[in-house]
C-alpha atoms as a printed R data frame, in Angstrom:
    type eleno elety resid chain resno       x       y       z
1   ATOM     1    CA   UNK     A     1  -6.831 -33.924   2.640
2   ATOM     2    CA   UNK     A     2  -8.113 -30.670   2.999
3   ATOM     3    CA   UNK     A     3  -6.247 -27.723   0.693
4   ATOM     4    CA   UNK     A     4  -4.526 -25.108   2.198
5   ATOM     5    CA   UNK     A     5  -3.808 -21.971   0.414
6   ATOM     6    CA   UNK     A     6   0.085 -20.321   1.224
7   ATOM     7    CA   UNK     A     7   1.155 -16.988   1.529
8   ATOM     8    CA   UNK     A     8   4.401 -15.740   2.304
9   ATOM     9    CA   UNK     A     9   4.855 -12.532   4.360
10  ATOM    10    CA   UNK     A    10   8.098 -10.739   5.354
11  ATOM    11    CA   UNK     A    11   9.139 -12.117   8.663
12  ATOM    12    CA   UNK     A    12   9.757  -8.787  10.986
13  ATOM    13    CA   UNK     A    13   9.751  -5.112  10.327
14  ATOM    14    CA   UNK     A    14   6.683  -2.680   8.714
15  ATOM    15    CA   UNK     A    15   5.332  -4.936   6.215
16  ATOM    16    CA   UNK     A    16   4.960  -7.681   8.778
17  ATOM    17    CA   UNK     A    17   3.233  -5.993  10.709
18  ATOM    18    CA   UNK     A    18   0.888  -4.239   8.210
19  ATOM    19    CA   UNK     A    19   0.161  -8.004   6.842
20  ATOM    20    CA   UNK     A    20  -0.808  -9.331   9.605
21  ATOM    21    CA   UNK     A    21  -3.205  -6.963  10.413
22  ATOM    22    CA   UNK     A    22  -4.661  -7.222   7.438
23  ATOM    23    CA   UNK     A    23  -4.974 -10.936   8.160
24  ATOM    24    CA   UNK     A    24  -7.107 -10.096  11.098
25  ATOM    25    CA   UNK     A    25  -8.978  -7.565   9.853
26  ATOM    26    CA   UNK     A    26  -9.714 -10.296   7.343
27  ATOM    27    CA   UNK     A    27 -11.281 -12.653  10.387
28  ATOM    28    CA   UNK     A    28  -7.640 -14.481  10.018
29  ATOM    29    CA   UNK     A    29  -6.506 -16.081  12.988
30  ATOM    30    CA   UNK     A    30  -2.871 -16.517  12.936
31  ATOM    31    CA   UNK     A    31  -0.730 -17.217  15.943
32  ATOM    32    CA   UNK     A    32   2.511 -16.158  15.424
33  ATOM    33    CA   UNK     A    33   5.289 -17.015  17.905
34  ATOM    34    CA   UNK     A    34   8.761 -15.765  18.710
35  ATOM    35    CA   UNK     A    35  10.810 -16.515  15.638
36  ATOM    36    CA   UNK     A    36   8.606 -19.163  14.042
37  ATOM    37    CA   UNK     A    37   9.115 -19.708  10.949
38  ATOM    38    CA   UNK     A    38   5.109 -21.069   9.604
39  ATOM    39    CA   UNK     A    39   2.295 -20.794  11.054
40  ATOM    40    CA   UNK     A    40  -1.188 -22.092  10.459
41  ATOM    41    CA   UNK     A    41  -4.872 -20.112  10.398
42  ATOM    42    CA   UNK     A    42  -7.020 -21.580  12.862
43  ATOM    43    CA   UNK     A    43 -10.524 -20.349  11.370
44  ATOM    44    CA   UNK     A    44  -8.992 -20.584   7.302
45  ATOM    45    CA   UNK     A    45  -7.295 -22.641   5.304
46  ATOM    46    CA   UNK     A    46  -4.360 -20.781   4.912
47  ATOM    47    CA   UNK     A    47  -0.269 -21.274   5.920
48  ATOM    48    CA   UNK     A    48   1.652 -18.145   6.880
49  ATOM    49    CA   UNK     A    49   5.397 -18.541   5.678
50  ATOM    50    CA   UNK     A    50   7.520 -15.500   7.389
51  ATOM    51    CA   UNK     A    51  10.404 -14.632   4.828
52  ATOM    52    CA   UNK     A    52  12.930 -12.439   4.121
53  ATOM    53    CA   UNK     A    53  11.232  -9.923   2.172
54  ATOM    54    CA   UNK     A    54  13.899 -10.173  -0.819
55  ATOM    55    CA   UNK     A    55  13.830 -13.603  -0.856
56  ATOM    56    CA   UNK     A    56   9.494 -13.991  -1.320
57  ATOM    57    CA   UNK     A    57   8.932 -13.214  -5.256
58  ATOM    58    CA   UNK     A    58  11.644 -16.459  -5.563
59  ATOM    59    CA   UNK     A    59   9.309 -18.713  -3.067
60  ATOM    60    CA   UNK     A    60   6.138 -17.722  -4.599
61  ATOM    61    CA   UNK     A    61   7.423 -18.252  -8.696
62  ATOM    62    CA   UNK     A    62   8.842 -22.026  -6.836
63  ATOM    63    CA   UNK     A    63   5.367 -22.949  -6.156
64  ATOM    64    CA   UNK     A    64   6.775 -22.957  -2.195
65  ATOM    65    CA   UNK     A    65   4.222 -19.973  -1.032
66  ATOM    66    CA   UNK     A    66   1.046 -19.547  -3.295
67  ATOM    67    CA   UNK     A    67   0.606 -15.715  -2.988
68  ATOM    68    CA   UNK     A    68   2.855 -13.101  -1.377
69  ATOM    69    CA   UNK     A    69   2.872  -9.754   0.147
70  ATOM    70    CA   UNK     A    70   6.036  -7.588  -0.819
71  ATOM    71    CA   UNK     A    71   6.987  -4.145  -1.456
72  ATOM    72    CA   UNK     A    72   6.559  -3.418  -5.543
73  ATOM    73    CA   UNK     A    73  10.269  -2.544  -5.442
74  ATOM    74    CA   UNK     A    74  11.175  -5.685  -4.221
75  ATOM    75    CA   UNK     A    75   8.794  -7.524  -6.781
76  ATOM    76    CA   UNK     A    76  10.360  -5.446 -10.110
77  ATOM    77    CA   UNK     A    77  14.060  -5.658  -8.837
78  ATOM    78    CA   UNK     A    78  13.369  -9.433  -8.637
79  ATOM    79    CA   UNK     A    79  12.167 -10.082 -12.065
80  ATOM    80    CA   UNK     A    80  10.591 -13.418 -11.188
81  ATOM    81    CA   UNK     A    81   7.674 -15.134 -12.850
82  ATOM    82    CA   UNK     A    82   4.663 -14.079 -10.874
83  ATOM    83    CA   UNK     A    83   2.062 -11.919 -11.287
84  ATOM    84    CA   UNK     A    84   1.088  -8.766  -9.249
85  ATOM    85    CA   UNK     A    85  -2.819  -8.857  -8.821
86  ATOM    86    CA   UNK     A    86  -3.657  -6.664  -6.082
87  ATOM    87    CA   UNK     A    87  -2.476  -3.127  -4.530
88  ATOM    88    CA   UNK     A    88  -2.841  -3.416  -1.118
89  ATOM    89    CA   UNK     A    89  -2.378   0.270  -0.132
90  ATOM    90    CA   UNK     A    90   0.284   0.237   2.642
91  ATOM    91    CA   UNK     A    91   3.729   0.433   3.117
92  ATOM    92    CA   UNK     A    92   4.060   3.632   0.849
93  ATOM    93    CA   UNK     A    93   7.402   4.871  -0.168
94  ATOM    94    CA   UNK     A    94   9.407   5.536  -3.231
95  ATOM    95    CA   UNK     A    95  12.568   4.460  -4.815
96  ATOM    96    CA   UNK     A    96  14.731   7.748  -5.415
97  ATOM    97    CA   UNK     A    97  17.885   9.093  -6.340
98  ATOM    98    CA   UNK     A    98  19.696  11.032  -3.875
99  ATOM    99    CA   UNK     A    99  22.311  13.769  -3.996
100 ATOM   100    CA   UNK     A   100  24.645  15.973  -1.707
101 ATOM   101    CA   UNK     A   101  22.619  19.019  -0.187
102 ATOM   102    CA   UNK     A   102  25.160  21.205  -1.657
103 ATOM   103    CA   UNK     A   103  24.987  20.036  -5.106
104 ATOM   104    CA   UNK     A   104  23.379  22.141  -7.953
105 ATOM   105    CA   UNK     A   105  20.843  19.129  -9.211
106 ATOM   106    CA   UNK     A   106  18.655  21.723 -11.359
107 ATOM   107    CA   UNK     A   107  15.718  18.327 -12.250
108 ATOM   108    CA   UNK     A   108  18.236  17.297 -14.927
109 ATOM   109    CA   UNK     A   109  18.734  13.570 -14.696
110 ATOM   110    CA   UNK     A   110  22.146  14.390 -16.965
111 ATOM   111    CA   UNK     A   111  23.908  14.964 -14.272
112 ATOM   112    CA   UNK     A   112  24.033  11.582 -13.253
113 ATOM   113    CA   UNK     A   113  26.127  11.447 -16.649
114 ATOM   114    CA   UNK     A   114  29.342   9.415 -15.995
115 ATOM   115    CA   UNK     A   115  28.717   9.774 -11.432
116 ATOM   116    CA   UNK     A   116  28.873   6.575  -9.626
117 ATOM   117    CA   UNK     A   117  25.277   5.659  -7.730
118 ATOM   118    CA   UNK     A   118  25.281   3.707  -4.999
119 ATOM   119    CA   UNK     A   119  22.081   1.283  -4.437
120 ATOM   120    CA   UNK     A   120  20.820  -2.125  -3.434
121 ATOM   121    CA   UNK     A   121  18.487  -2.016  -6.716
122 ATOM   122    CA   UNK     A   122  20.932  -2.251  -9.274
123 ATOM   123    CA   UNK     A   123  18.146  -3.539 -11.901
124 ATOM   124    CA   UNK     A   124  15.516  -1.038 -11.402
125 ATOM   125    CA   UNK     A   125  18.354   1.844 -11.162
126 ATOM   126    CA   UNK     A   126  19.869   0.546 -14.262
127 ATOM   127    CA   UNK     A   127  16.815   0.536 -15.943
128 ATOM   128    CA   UNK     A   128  16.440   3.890 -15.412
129 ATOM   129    CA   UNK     A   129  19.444   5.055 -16.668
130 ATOM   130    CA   UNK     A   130  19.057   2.989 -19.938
131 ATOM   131    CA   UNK     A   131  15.302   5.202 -20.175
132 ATOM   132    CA   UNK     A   132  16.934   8.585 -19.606
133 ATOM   133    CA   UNK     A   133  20.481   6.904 -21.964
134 ATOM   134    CA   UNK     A   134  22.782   7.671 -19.264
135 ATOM   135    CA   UNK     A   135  25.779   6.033 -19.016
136 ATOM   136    CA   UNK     A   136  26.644   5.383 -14.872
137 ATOM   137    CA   UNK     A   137  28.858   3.297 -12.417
138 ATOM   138    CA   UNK     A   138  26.972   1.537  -9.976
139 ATOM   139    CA   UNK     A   139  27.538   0.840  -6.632
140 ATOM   140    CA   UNK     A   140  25.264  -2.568  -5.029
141 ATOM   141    CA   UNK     A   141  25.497  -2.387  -1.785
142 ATOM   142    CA   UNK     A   142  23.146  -4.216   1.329
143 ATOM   143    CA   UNK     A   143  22.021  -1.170   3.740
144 ATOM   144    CA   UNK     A   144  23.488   1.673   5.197
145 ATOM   145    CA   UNK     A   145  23.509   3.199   1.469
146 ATOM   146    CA   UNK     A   146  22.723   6.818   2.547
147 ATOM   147    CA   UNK     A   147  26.432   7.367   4.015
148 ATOM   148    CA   UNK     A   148  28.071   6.136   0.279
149 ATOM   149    CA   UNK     A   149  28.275   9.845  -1.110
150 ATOM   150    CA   UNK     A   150  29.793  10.877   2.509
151 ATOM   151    CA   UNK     A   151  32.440   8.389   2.675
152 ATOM   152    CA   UNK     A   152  33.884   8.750  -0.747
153 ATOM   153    CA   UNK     A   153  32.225   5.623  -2.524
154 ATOM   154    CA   UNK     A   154  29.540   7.558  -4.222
155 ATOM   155    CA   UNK     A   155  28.316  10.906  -5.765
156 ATOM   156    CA   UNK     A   156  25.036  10.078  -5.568
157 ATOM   157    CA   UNK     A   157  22.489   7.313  -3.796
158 ATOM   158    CA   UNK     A   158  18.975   5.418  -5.197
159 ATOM   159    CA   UNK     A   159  17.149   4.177  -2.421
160 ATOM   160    CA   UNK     A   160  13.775   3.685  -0.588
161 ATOM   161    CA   UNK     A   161  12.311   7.122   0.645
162 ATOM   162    CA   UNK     A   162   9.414   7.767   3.001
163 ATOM   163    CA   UNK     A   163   9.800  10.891   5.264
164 ATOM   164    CA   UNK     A   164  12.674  11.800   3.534
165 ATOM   165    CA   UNK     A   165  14.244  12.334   7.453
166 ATOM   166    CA   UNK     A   166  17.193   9.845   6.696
167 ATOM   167    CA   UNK     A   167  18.114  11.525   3.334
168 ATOM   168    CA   UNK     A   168  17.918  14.954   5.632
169 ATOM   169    CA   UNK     A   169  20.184  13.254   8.730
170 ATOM   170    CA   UNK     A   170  23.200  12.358   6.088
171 ATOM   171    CA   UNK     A   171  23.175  15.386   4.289
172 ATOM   172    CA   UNK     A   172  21.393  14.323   1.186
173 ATOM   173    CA   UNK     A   173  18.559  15.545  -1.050
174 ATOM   174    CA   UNK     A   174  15.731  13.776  -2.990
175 ATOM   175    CA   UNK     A   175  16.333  14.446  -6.602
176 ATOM   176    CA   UNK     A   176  14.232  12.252  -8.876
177 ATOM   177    CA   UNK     A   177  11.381   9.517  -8.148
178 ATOM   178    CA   UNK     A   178  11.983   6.253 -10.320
179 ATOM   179    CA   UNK     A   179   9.156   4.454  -8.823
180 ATOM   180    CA   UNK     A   180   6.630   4.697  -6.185
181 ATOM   181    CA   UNK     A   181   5.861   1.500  -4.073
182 ATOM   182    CA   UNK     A   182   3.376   0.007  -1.852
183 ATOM   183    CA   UNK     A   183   2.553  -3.495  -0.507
184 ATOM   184    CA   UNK     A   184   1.160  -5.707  -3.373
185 ATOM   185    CA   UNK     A   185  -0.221  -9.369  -3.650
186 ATOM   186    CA   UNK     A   186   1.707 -11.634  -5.972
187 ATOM   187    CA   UNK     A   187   1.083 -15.282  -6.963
188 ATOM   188    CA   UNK     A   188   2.289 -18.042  -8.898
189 ATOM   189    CA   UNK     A   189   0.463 -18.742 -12.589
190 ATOM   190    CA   UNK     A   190  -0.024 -21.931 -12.020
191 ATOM   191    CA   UNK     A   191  -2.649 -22.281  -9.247
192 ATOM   192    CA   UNK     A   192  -4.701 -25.042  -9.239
193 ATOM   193    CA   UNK     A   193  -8.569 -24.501  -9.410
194 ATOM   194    CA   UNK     A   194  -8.886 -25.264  -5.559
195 ATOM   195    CA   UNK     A   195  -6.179 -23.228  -4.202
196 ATOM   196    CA   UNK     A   196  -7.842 -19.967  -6.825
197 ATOM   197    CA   UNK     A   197 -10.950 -20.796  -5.189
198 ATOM   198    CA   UNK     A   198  -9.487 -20.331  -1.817
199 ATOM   199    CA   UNK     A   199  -7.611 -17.235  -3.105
200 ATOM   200    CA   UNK     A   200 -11.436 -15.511  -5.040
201 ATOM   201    CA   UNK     A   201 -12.549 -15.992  -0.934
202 ATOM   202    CA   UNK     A   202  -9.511 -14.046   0.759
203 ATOM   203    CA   UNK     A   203  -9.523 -11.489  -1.888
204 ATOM   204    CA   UNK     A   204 -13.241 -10.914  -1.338
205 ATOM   205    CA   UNK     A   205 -12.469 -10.403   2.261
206 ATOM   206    CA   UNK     A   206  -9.342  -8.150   1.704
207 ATOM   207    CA   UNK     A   207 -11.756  -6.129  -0.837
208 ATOM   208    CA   UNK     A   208 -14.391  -5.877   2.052
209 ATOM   209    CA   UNK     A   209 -11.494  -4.305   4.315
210 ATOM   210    CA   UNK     A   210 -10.175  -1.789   1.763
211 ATOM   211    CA   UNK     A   211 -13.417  -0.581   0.635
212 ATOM   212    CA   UNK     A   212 -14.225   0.323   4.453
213 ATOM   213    CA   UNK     A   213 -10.798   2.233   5.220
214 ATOM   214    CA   UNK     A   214 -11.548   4.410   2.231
215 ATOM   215    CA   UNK     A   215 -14.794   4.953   3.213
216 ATOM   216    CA   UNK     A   216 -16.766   6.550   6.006
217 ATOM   217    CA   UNK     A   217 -20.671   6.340   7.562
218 ATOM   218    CA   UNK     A   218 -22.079   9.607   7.930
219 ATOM   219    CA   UNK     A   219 -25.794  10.808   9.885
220 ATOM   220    CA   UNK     A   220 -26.714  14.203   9.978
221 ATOM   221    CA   UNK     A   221 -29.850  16.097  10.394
222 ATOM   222    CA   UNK     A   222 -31.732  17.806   7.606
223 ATOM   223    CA   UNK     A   223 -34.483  20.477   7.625
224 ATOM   224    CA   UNK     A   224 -36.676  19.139   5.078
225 ATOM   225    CA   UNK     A   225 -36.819  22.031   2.819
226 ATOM   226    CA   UNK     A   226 -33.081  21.569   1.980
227 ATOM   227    CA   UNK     A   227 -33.212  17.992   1.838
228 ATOM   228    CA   UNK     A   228 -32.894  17.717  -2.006
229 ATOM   229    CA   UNK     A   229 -30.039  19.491  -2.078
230 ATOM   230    CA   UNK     A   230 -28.272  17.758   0.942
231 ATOM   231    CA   UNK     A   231 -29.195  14.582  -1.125
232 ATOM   232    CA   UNK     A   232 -27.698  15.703  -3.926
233 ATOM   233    CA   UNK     A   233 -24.024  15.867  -2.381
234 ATOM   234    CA   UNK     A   234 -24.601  12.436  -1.028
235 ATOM   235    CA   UNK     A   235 -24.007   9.519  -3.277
236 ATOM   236    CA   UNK     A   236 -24.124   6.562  -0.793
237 ATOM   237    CA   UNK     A   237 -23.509   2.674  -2.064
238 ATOM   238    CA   UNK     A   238 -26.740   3.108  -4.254
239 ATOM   239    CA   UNK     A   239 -28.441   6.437  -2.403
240 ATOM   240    CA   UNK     A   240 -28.686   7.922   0.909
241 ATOM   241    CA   UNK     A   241 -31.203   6.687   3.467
242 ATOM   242    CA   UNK     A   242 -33.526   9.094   4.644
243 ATOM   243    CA   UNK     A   243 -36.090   8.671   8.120
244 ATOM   244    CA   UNK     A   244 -38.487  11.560   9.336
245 ATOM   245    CA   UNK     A   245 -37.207  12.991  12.735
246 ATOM   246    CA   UNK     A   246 -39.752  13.357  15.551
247 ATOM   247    CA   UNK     A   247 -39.290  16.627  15.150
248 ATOM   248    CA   UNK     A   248 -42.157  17.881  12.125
249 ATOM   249    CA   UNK     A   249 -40.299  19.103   9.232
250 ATOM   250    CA   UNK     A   250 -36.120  17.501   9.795
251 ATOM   251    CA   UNK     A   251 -35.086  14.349   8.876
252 ATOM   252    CA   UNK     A   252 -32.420  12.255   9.404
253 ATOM   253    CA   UNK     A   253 -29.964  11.283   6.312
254 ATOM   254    CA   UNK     A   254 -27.437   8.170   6.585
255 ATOM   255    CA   UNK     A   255 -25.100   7.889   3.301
256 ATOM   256    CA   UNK     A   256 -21.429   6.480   3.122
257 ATOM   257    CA   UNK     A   257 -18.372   8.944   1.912
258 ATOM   258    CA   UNK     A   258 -14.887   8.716  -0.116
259 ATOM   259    CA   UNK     A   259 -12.329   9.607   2.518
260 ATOM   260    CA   UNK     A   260 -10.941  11.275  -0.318
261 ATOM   261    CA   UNK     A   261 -14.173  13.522  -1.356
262 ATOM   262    CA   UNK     A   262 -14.823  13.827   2.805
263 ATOM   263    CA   UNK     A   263 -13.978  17.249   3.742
264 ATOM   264    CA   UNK     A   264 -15.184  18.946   0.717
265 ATOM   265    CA   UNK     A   265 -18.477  17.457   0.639
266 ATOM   266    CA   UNK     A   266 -18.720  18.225   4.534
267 ATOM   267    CA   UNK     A   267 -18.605  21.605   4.065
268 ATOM   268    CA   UNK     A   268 -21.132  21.650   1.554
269 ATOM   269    CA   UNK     A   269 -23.475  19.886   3.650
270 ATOM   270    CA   UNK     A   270 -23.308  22.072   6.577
271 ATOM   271    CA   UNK     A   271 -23.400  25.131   4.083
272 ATOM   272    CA   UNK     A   272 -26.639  24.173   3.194
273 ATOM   273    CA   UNK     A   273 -27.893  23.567   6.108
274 ATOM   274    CA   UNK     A   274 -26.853  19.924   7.693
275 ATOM   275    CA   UNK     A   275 -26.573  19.769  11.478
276 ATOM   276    CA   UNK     A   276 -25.696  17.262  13.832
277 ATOM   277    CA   UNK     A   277 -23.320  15.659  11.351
278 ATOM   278    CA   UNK     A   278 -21.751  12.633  12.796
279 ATOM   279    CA   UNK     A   279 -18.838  10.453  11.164
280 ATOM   280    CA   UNK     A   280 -18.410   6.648  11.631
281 ATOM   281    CA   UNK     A   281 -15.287   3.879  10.790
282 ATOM   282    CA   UNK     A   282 -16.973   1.509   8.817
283 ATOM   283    CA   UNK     A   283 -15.118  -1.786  10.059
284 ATOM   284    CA   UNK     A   284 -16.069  -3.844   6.529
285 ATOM   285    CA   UNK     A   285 -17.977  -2.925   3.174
286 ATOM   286    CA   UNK     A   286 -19.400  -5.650   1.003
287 ATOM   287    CA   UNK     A   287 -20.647  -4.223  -2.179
């Protein structure tokens, strides 16, 4: 019987949606139907589970889903016995704590001295407040936790922050960061050497499509006598390609960039003479 590798995902909202994309851009073929609760690849041997995103650390230290993809908050609130092994780079936000607009925070954590903090991450606030040795009430609640301070069951709020719009809408502020969170991989220690095989193939794939979103093709045009220093701003993968033009004395320079490093070494290139700079997605990267 052929082995199947398992991976639970959360069954609706942003980090479905992110994980299944990043199924496909992994060659994945999954067919997902209205409310289905498993589906299989049809081009890998892999089985989608579609969870509750709370409930996946507890399915994946089971042994019920191989690997996972959940929200770092969710995976350190849990506590469970698996490990985290990759950062998957989406589904960015923060756990914070949150405080009345009209309250005179001044970045001093005391203040929290003695308040009552309503959250639905009672483990990871509580932590917190054992690091800074504050002594607090808290609140767990399930959703809806930025009206607490508004309807008398709080005096302050930790929860997940991304635009920050929310906090704005309910009259709150952002006060202190106790952990920033993205999407990560988790699976259970006890893999057996087929299913880790199958996992060393989907990570080289996932690798493949996070190496290309970071990174971008460029071609420009380069008059020959400032070629060595339009090389020199242009690492590549190993170094930049460069082809004579038709044109005597310009030729043409393909390299790869850091999105991060992009703009900066852009401006350097056309400073020194680069023209006809073009920019291209790279859709995978194998290094």
């Amino acid at each position: 019987m052929e082995q199947k590798l398992t991976i639970a995902i959360q069954k609706s909202g942003r980090l479905h949606d992110d994980s299944m994309k990043l199924l496909k851009e992994c060659g994945i073929d999954v067919s997902n139907g209205v409310n289905k609760l498993k589906a299989e690849a049809s081009n890998f041997p892999i089985e989608v589970y579609f969870l509750r995103d709370d409930d996946i650390p507890q399915y994946v230290e089971d042994a019920v889903a191989d690997i996972g993809i959940v929200g770092e908050n969710v995976v350190y609130e849990k506590k469970k016995a698996v490990e985290v092994f990759d950062k998957l780079g989406f589904g960015k936000c923060r756990l914070s704590i949150a405080v009345p607009r009209n309250e005179n925070y001044e970045s001093n954590p005391n203040y929290l001295q003695g308040k009552r903090i309503a959250t639905s991450y009672p483990v990871l606030v509580q932590q917190y407040l054992d690091d800074n040795l504050i002594n607090a009430e808290i609140h767990e609640i399930s959703g809806s936790v930025e009206i607490a301070p508004g309807i008398g069951l709080a005096d302050a709020i930790c929860d997940l922050v991304s635009s920050g719009s929310t906090l704005f809408m309910n009259g709150l502020k952002e006060v202190e960061t106790i952990l920033q969170s993205q999407a990560v991989l988790i699976k259970n220690n006890l893999l057996s050497n087929e299913k880790q095989a199958l996992l060393e193939k989907l990570l080289f794939r996932i690798h493949a499509v996070k190496k290309a979103k970071n990174n971008k093709y460029i071609l420009l045009n380069a008059p020959n006598e400032k070629l060595q220093e339009i090389i020199s701003y242009l690492p590549g993968m190993k170094s930049p390609t460069v082809l004579p033009l038709a044109e005597t004395g310009w030729s043409s320079v393909h390299s790869v960039l850091n999105e991060n490093d992009f703009w900066e070494i852009i401006e350097k290139l056309k400073h020194a003479g680069a023209q006809g700079i073009l920019v291209i997605p790279i859709e995978k990267m194998i290094i």
